[in-house]
N, C-alpha and C positions, 0 to 999 in steps of 0.2 A: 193325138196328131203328131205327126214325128217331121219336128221344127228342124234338126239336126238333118233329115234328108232332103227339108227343102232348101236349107241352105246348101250344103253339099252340090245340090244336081239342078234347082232351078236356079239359086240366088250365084250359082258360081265360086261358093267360097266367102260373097259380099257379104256379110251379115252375120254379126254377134246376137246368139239365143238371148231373147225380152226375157227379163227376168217381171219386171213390171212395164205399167205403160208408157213411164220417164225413159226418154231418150236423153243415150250417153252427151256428155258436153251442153246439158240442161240443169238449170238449178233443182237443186231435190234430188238428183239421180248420185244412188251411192253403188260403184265399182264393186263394194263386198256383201251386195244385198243379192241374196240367193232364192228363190221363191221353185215353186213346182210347174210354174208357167210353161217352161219347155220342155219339162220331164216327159219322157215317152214309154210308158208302162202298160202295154195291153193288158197285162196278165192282171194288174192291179183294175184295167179297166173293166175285164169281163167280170169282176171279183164284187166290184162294187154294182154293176147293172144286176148281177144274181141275185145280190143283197136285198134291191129294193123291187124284185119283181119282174124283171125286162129280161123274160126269157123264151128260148125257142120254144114253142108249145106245139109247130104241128110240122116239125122236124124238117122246113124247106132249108134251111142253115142263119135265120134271120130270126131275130128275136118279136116278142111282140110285146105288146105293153101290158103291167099286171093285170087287164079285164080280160084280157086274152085279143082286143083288138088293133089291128096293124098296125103297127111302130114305120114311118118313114121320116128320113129328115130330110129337108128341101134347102139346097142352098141356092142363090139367086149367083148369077155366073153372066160375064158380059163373052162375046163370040174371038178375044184375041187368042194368038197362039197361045201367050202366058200364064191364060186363063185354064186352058186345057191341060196344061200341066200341071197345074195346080190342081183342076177336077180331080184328073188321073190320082194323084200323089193323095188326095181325100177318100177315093172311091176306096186304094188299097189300104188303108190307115179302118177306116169303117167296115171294110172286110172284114177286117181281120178279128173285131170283137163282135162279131154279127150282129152291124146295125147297115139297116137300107138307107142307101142315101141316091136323092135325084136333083139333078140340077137344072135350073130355068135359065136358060140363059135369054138375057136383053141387052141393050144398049145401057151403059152406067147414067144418063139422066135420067130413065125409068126404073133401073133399080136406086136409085138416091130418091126418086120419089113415094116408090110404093114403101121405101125405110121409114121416110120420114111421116108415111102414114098408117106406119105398124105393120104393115102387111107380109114382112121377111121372118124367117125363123131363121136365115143363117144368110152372112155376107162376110167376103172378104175385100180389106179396104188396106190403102195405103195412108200413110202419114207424113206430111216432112214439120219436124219443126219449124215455126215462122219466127220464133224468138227463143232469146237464152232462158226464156222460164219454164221449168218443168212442168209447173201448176195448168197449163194449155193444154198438156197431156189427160191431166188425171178429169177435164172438165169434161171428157168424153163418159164420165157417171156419175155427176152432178145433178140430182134430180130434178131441180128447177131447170135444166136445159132437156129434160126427154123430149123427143118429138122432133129435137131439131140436132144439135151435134153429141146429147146422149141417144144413140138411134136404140138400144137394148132397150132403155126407159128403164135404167135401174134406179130405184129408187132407196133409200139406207139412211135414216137419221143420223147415225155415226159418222157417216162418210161425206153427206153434208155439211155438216160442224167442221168438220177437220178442215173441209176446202174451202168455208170460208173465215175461219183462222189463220187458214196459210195465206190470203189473201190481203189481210190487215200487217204481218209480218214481214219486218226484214227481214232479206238475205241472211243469213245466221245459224248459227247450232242449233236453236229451238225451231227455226222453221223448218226447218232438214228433218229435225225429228217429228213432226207435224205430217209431213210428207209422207211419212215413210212408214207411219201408223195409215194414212187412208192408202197406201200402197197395198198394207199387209190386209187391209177390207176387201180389198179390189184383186187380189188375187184369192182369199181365202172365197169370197162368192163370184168370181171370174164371171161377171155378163159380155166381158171378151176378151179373148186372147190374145197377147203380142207374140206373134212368132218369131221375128225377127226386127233386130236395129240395122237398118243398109249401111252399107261402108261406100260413101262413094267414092268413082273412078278417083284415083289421084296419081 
């Protein structure tokens, strides 16, 4: 997904590439922490779908899954303009490594519900932070919270431990580092992506 041209063309310029899920001016969020979150490599992407299988097999330009049947991905979409550009900006991005993608679009209380009762394979969400703690971030894959604000339902014993270590911790060098280990979980198994941190008007 190419983070770089939404910020560009929908976000207006507003928004620094997520490196992780810690938004900037939150405890835990480190300025020299670099991750693949925003990287935008088709070539690396068509490279890896080849690897495991996920290939055109009856030459329509879309790939299908290694039985050979139909690959589509569905992401759940609400009716605003913003929306639509965003679609737009997903459809050419899955173009372009030959994957089908279809969007449902509803009202956001029915997709926040059919989320919260599993039923999404793909949603795009906003976030503001409510407080200076990062840790509010990372609880979006927390696996005792799936079903409700971890909506992926990631589940990771590693990344467990880490967030509720960071939980018992000061403020601190060790908590930071704490952080920043379940960061490097949460991007190496991405159950979701931060495309961007907003800059607001100022």
């Amino acid at each position: 997904y190419d983070v770089q041209r939404e910020i560009r063309l929908i976000r207006r310029g507003r928004a620094v590439p997520g490196q992780s899920q810690v938004s900037p001016h939150t405890s835990g969020y480190d300025p020299h922490f670099k991750s693949e979150m925003s990287d935008y490599d088709p070539a690396r992407a068509r490279a890896l779908l080849d690897l495991y299988g996920f290939v055109d097999r009856d030459g329509d330009g879309f790939r299908e899954r290694p039985d050979g049947s139909p690959l589509e991905l569905q992401m759940a979409s609400e009716p605003e303009q913003i929306n639509r550009a965003y679609n737009e900006l997903w459809q050419r991005c899955m173009n372009a490594v030959g994957l089908r993608i279809r969007f449902n679009t509803a009202q956001w209380p029915e997709n926040l519900k059919a989320s919260e009762a599993g039923k999404l394979m793909m949603w795009q969400l906003g976030e503001t932070a409510s407080g200076p703690d990062g840790q509010d971030s990372l609880a979006r894959m927390y696996g005792p919270l799936a079903g409700s604000y971890n909506f992926a339902r990631f589940q990771h014993e590693g990344f467990d431990k880490l967030y509720e270590r960071a939980q018992i911790l000061p403020d601190g060098p060790e908590r930071d580092a704490v952080m920043r280990d379940a960061q490097r979980i949460s991007v190496a198994y991405m159950p979701s992506q931060t495309h961007g941190h907003r800059i607001p008007p100022g």
